[in-house]
N, CA, C and O atoms as a MOPAC input file, in Angstrom:
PM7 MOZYME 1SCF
protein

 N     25.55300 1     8.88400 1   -16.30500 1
 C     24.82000 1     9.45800 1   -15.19900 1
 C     23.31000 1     9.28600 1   -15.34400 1
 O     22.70700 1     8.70800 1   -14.43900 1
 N     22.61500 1     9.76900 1   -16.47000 1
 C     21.47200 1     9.14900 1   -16.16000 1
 C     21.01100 1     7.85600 1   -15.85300 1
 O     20.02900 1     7.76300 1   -15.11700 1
 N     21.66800 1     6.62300 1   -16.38500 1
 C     21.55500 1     5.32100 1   -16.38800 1
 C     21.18000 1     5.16900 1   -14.65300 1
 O     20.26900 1     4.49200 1   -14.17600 1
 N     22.11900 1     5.96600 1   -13.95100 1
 C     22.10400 1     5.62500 1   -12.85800 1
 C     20.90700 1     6.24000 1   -11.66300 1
 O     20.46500 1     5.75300 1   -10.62200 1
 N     20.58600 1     7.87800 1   -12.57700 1
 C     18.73500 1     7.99900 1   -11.93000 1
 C     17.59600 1     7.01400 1   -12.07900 1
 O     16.66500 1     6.60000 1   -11.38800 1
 N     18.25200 1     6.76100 1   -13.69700 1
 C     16.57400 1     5.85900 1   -13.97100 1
 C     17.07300 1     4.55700 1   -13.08700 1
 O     16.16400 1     4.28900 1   -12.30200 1
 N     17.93300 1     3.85300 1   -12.96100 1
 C     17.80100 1     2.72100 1   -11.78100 1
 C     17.56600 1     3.18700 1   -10.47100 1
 O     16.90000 1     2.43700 1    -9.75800 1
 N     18.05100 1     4.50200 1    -9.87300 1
 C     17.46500 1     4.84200 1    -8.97000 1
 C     15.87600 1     5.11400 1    -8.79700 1
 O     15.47100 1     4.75800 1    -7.69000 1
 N     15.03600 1     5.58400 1    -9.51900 1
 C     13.56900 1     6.25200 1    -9.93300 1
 C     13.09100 1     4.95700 1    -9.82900 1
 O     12.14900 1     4.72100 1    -9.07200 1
 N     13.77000 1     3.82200 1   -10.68700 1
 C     13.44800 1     2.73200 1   -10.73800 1
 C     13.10100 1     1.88500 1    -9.45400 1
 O     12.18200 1     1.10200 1    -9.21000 1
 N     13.97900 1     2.25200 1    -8.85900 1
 C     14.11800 1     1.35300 1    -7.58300 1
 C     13.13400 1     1.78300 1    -6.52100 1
 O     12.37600 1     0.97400 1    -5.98500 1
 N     13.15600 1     3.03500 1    -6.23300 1
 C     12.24200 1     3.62000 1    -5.52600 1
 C     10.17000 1     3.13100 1    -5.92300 1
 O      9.21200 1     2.75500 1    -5.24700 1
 N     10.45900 1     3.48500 1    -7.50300 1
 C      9.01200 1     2.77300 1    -7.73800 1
 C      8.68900 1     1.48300 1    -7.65400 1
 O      7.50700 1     1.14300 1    -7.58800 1
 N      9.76900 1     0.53500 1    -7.64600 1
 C      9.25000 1    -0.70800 1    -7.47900 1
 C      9.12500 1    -0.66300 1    -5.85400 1
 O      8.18400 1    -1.33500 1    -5.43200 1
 N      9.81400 1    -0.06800 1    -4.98100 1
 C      9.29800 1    -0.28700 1    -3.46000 1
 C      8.43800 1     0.47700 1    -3.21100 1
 O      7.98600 1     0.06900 1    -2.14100 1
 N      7.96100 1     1.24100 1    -3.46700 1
 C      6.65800 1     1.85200 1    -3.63700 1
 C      5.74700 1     0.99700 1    -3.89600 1
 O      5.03600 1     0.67200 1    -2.94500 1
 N      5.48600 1     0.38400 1    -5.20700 1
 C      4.76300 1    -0.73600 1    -5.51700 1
 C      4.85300 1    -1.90000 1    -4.69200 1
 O      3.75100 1    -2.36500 1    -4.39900 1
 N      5.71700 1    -2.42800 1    -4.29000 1
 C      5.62600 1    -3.26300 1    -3.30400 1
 C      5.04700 1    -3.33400 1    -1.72500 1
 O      4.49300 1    -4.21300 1    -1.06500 1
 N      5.52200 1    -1.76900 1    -1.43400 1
 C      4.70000 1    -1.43800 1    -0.46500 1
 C      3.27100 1    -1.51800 1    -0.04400 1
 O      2.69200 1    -1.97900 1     0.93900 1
 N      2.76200 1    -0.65500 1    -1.58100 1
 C      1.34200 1    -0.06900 1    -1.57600 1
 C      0.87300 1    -1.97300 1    -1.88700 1
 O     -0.22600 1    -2.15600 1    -1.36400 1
 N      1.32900 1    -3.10300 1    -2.45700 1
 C      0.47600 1    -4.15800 1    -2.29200 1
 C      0.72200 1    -4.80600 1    -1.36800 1
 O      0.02300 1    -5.81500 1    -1.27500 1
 N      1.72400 1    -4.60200 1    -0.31800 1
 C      1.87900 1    -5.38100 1     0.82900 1
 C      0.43200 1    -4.90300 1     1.81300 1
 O     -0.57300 1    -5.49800 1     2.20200 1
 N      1.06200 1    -3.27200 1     1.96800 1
 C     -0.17200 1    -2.97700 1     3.12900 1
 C     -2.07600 1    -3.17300 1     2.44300 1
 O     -3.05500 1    -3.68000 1     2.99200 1
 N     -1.95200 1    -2.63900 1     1.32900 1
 C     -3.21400 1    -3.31500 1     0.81300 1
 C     -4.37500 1    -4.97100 1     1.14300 1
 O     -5.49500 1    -5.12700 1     1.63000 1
 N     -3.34300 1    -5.89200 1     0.57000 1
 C     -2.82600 1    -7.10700 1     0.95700 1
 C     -3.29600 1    -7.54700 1     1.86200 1
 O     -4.10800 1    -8.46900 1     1.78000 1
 N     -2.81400 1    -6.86200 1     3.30800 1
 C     -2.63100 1    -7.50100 1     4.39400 1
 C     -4.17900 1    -6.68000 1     5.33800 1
 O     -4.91900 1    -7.23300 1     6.15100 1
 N     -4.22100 1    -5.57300 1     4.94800 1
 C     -5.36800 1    -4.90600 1     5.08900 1
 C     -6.71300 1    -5.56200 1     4.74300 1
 O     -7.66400 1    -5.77900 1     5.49400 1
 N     -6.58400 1    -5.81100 1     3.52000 1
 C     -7.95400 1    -6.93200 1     3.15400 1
 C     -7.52800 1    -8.28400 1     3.45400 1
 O     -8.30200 1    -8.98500 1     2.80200 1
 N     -7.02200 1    -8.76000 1     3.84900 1
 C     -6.96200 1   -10.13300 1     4.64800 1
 C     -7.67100 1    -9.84000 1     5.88200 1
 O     -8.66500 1   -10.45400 1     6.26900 1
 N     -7.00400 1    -8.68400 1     6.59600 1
 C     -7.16000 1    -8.63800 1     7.52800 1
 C     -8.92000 1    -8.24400 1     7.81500 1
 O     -9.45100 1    -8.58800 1     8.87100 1
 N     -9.64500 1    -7.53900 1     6.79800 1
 C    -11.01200 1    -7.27200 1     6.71000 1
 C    -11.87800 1    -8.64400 1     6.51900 1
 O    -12.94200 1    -8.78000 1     7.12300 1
 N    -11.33500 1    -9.71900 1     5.59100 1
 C    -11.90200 1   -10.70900 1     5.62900 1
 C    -11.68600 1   -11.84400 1     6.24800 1
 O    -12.02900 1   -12.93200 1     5.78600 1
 N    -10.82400 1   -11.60500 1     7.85500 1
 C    -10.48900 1   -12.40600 1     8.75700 1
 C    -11.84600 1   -11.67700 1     9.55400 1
 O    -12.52700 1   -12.53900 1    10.10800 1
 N    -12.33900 1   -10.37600 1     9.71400 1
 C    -12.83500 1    -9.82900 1    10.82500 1
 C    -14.33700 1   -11.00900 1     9.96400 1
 O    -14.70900 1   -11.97400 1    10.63100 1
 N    -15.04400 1   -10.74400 1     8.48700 1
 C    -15.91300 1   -11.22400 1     8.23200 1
 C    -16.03500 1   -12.44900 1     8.01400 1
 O    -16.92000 1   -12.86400 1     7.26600 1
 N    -15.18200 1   -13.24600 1     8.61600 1
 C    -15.52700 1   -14.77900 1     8.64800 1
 C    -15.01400 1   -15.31200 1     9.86200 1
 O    -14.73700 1   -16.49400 1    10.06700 1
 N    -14.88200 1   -14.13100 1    10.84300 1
 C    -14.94300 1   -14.22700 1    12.88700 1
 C    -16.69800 1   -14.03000 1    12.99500 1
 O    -17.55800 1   -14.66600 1    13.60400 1
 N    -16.74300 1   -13.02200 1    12.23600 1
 C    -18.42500 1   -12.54600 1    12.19300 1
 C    -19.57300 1   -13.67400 1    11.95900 1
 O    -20.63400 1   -13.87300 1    12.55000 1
 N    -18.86500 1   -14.42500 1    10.71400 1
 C    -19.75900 1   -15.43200 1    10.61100 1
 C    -20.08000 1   -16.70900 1    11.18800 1
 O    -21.04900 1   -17.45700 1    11.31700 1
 N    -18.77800 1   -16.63800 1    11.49900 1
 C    -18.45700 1   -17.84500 1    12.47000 1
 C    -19.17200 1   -17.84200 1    14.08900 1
 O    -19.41800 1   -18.80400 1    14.81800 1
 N    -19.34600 1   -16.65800 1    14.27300 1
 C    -20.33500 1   -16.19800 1    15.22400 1
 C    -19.84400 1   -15.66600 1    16.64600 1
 O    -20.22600 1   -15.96900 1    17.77700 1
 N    -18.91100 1   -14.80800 1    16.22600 1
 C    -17.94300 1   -14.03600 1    17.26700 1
 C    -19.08500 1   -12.98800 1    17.85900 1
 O    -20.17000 1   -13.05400 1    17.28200 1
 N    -18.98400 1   -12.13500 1    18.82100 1
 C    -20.35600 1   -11.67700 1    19.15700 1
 C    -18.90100 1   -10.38700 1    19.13100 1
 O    -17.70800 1   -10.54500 1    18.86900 1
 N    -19.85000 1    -8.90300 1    19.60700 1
 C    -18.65500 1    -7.62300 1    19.42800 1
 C    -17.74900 1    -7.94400 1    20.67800 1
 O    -16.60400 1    -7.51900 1    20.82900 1
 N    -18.41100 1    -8.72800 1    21.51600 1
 C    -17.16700 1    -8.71900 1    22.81100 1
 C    -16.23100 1    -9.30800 1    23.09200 1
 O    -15.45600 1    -9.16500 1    24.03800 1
 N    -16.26300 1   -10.51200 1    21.69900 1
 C    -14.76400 1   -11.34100 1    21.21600 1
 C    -13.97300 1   -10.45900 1    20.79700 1
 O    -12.81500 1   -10.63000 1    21.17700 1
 N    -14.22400 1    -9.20900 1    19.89100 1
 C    -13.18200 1    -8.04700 1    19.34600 1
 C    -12.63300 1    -7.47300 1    19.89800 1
 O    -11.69100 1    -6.76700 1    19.53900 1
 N    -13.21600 1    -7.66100 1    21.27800 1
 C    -11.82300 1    -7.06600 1    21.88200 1
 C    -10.68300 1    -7.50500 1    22.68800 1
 O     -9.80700 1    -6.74200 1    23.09500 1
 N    -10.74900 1    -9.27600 1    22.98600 1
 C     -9.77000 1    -9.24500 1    23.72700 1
 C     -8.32900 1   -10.17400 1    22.39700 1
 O     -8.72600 1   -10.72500 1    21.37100 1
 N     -7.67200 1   -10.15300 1    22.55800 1
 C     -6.37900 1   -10.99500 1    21.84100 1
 C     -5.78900 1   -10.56500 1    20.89000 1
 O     -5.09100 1    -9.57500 1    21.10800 1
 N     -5.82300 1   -11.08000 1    19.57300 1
 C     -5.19800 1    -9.83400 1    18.14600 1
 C     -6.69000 1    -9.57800 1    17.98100 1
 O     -6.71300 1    -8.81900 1    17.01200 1
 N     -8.05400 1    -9.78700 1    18.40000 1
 C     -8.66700 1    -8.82000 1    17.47800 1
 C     -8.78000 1    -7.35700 1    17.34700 1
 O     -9.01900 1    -6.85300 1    16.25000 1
 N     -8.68500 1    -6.93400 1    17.98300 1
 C     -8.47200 1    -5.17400 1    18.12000 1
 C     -7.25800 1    -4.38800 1    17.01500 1
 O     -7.20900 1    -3.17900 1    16.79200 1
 N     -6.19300 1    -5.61300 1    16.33800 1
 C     -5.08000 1    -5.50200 1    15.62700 1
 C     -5.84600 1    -5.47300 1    14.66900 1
 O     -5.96600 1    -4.42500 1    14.03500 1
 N     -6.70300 1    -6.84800 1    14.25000 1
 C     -7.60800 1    -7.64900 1    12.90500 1
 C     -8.47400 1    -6.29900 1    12.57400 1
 O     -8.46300 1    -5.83900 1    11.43300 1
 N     -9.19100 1    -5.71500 1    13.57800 1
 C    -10.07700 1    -4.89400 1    13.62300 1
 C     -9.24800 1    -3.65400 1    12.87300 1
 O     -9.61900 1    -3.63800 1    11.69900 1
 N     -8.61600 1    -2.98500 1    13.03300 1
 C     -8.11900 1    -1.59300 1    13.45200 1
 C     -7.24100 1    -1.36400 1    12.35100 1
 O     -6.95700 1    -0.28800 1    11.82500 1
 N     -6.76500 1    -2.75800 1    12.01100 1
 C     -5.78100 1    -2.73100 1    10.60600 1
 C     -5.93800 1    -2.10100 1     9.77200 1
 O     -5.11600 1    -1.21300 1     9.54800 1
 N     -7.20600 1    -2.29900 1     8.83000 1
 C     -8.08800 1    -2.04200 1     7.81900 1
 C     -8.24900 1    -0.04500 1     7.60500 1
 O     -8.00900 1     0.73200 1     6.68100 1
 N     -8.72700 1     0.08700 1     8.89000 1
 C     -9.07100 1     1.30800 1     8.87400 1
 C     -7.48900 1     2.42700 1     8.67800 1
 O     -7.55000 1     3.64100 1     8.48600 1
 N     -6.15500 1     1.59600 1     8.79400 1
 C     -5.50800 1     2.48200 1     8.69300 1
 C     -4.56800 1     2.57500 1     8.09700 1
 O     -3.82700 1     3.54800 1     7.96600 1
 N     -4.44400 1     0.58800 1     7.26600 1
 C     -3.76400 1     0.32100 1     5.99500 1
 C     -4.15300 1     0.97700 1     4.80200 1
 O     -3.30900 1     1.51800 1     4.08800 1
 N     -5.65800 1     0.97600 1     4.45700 1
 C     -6.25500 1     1.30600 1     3.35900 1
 C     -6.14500 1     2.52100 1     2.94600 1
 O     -5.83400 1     2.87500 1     1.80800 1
 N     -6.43800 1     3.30400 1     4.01000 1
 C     -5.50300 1     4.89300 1     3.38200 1
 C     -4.46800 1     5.28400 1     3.21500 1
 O     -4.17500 1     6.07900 1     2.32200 1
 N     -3.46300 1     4.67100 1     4.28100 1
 C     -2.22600 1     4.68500 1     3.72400 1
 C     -1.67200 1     4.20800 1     2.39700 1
 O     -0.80000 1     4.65700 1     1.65200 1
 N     -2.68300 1     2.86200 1     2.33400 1
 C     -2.11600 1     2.29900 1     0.55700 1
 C     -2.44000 1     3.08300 1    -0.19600 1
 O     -1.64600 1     3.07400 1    -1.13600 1
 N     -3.64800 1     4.21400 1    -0.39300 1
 C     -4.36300 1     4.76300 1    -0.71800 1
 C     -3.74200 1     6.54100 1    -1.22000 1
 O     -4.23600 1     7.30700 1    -2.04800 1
 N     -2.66200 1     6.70400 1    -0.44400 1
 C     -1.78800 1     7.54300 1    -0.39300 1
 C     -0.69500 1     7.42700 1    -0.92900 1
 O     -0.33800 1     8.32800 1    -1.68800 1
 N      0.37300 1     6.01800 1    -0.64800 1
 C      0.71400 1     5.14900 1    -1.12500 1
 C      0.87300 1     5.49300 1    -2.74800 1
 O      1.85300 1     5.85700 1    -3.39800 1
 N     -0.52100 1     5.22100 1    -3.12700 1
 C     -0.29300 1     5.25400 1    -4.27500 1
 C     -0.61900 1     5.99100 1    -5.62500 1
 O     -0.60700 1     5.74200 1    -6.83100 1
 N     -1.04700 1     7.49800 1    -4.40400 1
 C     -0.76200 1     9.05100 1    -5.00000 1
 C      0.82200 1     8.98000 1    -5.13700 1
 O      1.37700 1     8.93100 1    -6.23500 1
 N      1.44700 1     8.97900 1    -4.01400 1
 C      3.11500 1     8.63900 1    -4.59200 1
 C      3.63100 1     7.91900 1    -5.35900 1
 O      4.67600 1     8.25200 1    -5.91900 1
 N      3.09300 1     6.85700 1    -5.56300 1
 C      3.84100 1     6.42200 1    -6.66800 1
 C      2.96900 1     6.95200 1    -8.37300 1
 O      3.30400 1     6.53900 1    -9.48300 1
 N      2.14400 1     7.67100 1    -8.15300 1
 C      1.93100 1     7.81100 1    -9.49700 1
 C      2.58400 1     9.53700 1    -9.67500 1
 O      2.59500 1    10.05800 1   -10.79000 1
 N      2.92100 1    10.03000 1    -8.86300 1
 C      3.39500 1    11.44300 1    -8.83000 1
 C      4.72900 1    11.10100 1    -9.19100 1
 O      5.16900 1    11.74500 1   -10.14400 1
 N      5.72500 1     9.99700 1    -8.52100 1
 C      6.86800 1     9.93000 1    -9.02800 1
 C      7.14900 1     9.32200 1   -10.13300 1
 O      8.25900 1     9.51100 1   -10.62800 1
 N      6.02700 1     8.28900 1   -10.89200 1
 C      6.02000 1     8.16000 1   -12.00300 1
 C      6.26400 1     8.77800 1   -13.34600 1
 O      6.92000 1     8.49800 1   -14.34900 1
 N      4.94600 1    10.34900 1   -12.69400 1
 C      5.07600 1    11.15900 1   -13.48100 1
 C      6.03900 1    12.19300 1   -13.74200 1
 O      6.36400 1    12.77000 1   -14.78000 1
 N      6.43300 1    12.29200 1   -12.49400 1
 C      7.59600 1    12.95600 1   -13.00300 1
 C      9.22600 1    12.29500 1   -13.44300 1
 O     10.16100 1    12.88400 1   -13.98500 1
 N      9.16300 1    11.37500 1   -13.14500 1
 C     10.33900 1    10.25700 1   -13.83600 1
 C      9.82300 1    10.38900 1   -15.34200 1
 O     10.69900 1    10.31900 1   -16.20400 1
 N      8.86800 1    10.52100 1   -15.64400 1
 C      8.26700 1    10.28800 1   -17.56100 1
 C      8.57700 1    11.80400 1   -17.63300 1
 O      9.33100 1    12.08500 1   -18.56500 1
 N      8.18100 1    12.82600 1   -16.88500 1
 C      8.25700 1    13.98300 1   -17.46500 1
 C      9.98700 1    14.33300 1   -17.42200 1
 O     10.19100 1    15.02400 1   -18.42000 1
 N     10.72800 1    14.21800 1   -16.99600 1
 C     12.20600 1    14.04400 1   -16.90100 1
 C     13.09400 1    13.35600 1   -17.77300 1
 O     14.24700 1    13.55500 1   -18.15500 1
 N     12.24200 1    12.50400 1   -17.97400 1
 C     12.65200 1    11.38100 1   -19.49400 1
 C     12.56400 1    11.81900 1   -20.98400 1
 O     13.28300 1    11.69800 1   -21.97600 1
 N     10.83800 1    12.62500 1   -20.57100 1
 C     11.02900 1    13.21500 1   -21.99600 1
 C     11.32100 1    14.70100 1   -21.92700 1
 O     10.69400 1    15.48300 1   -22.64100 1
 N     12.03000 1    15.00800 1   -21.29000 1
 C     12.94200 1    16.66100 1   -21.54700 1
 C     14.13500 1    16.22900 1   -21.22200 1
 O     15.06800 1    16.98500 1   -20.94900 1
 N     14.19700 1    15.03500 1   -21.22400 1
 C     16.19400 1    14.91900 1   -21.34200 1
 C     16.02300 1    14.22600 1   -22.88400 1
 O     17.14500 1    14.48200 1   -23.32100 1
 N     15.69700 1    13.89100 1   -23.39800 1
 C     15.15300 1    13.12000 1   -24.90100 1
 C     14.75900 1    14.06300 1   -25.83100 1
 O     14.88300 1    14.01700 1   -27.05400 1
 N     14.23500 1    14.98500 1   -25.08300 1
 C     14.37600 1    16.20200 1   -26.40200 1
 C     15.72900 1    17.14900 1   -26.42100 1
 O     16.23800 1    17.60500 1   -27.44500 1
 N     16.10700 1    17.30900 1   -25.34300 1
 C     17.78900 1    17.80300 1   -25.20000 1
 C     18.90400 1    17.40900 1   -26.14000 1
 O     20.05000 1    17.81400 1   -25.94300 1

């Protein structure tokens, strides 16, 4: 039975982790798509018509979520370690 939490705990933290670098990831892509529209010499009234308003808007709401993200995964970390070691002293 335990074998089968820690692959569960397990599993959960690796999609956690996968998560928190997907939206990360795609968040700063997406920040350094807006700064090389900028340079390229997009003026503010290109931002708004097509995906930029997506490119734009991404950033502001991936980054905290990853950011949160990955308060959860270090909370379930910790308590997967703290669970580990009071079944190990048992």
């Amino acid at each position: 039975m335990p074998e089968e939490s820690f692959v569960m705990n397990s599993r959960v933290e690796r999609s956690l982790a996968y998560m928190v670098a997907a939206i990360i990831l795609l968040s700063i892509g997406s920040l350094f798509a807006v700064l090389v529209g900028v340079n390229s010499g997009l003026a503010g009234d290109d931002f708004t018509q097509g995906v930029w308003p997506t490119v734009v808007i991404l950033p502001l709401i991936g980054l905290p979520i990853g950011f949160v993200l990955i308060i959860v995964l270090l909370v379930v970390s910790a308590v997967r370690r703290g669970r580990a070691a009071t079944d190990a002293s048992n």
